[in-house]
C-alpha positions as CSV (number, residue, x, y, z in Angstrom):
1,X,0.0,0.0,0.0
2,X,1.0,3.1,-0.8
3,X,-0.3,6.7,0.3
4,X,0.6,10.0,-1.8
5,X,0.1,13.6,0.1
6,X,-0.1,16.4,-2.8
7,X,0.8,19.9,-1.7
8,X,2.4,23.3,-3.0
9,X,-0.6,24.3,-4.7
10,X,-2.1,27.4,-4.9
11,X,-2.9,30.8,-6.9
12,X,-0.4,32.3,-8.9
13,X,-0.6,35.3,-11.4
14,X,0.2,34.5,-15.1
15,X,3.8,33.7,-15.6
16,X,4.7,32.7,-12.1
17,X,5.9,29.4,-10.7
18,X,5.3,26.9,-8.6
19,X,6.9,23.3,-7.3
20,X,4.5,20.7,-6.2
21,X,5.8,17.9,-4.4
22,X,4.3,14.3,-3.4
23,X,5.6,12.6,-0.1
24,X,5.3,9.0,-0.8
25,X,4.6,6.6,3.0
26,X,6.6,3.7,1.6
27,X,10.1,2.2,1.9
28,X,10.3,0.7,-1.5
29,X,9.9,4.7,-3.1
30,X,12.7,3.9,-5.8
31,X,10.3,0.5,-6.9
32,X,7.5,3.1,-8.9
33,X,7.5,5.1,-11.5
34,X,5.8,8.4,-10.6
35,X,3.4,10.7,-12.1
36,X,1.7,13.4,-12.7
37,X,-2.2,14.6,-13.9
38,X,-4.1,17.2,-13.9
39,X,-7.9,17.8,-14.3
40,X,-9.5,21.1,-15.6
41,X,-13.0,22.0,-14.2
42,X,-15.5,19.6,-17.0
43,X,-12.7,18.1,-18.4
44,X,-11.1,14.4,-17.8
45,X,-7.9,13.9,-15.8
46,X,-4.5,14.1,-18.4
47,X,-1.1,13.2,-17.9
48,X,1.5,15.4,-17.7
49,X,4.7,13.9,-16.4
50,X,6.3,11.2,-15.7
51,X,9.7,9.9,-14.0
52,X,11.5,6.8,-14.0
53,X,12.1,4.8,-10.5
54,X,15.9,5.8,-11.1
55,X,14.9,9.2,-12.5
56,X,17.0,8.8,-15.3
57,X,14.1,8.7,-17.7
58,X,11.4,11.7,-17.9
59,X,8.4,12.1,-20.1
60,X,6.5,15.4,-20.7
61,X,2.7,16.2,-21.9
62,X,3.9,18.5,-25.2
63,X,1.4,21.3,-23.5
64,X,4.1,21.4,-20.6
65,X,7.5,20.8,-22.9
66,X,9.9,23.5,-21.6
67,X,7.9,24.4,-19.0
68,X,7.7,22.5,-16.3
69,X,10.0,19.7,-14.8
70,X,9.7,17.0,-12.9
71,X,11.9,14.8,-10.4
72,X,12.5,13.0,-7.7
73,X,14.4,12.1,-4.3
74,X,14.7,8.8,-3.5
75,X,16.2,8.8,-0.1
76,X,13.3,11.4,0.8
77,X,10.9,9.6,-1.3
78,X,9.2,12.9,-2.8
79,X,8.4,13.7,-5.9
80,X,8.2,17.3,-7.4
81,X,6.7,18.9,-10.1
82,X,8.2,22.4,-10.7
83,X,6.5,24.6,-12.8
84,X,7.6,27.8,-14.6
85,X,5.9,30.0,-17.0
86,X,2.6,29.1,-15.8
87,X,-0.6,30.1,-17.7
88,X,-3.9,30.1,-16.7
89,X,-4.6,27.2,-18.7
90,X,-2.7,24.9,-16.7
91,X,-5.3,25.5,-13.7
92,X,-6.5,21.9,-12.2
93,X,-6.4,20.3,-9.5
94,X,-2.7,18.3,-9.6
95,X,-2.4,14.4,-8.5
96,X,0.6,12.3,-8.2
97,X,0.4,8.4,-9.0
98,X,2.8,5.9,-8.5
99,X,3.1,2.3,-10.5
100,X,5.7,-0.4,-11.0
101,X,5.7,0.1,-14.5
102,X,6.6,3.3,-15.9
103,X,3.9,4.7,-18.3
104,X,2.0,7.9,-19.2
105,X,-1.0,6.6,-19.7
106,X,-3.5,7.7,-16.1
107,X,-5.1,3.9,-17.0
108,X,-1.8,2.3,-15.6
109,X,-1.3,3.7,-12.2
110,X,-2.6,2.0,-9.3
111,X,-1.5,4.5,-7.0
112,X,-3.3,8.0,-6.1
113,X,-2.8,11.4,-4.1
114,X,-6.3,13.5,-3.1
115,X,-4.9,16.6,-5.5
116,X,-3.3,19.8,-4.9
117,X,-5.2,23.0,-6.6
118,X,-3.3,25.3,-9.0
119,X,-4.7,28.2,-9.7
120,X,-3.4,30.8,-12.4
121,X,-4.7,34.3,-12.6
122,X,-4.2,36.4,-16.2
């Protein structure tokens, strides 16, 4: 079992940044591929990164590309999201997921935090 706390959410203006992080309560962190989703007010939940259980490999939604980076400590087992540029289309509520297979597709992970809320002003 696994549990996944979201938090560094919150309202930013247009251009800002933020770094989310997800505490994982495991001691086999470095086993699972993590994640992140998002989910826009009437829209389904979407991937947008993803991080190997070394770290060495890192997958990006194209929408984030450049913008936003993700990564992870395993001795701390956290996982952040930082985010730069920020617009206020990347407004959702944020969830972490962790599997034992590394994938970007939401169906795979087994794995889920309660969400953090990003909120971007223009």
């Amino acid at each position: 079992q696994v549990q996944l706390v979201e938090s560094g959410g919150g309202l930013v203006q247009a251009g800002g940044s933020l770094r989310l992080s997800c505490a994982a309560s495991t001691r086999t962190f470095s086993a699972y591929a993590m994640g992140w989703f998002r989910q826009a007010p009437g829209k389904e939940r979407a991937f947008v990164a993803a991080i190997s259980q070394s770290g060495d490999i890192t997958t990006y939604a194209d929408s984030v590309k450049g913008r936003f980076t993700i990564s992870r400590d395993n001795a701390k087992s956290l996982v952040y999201l930082q985010m730069n540029s920020l617009q206020p289309e990347d407004t959702a509520e944020y969830y972490c997921a962790a599997d034992g297979v590394y994938s970007t597709n939401i169906k795979d992970y087994f794995y889920w935090g309660q969400g953090t809320q990003v909120t971007v002003s223009s």
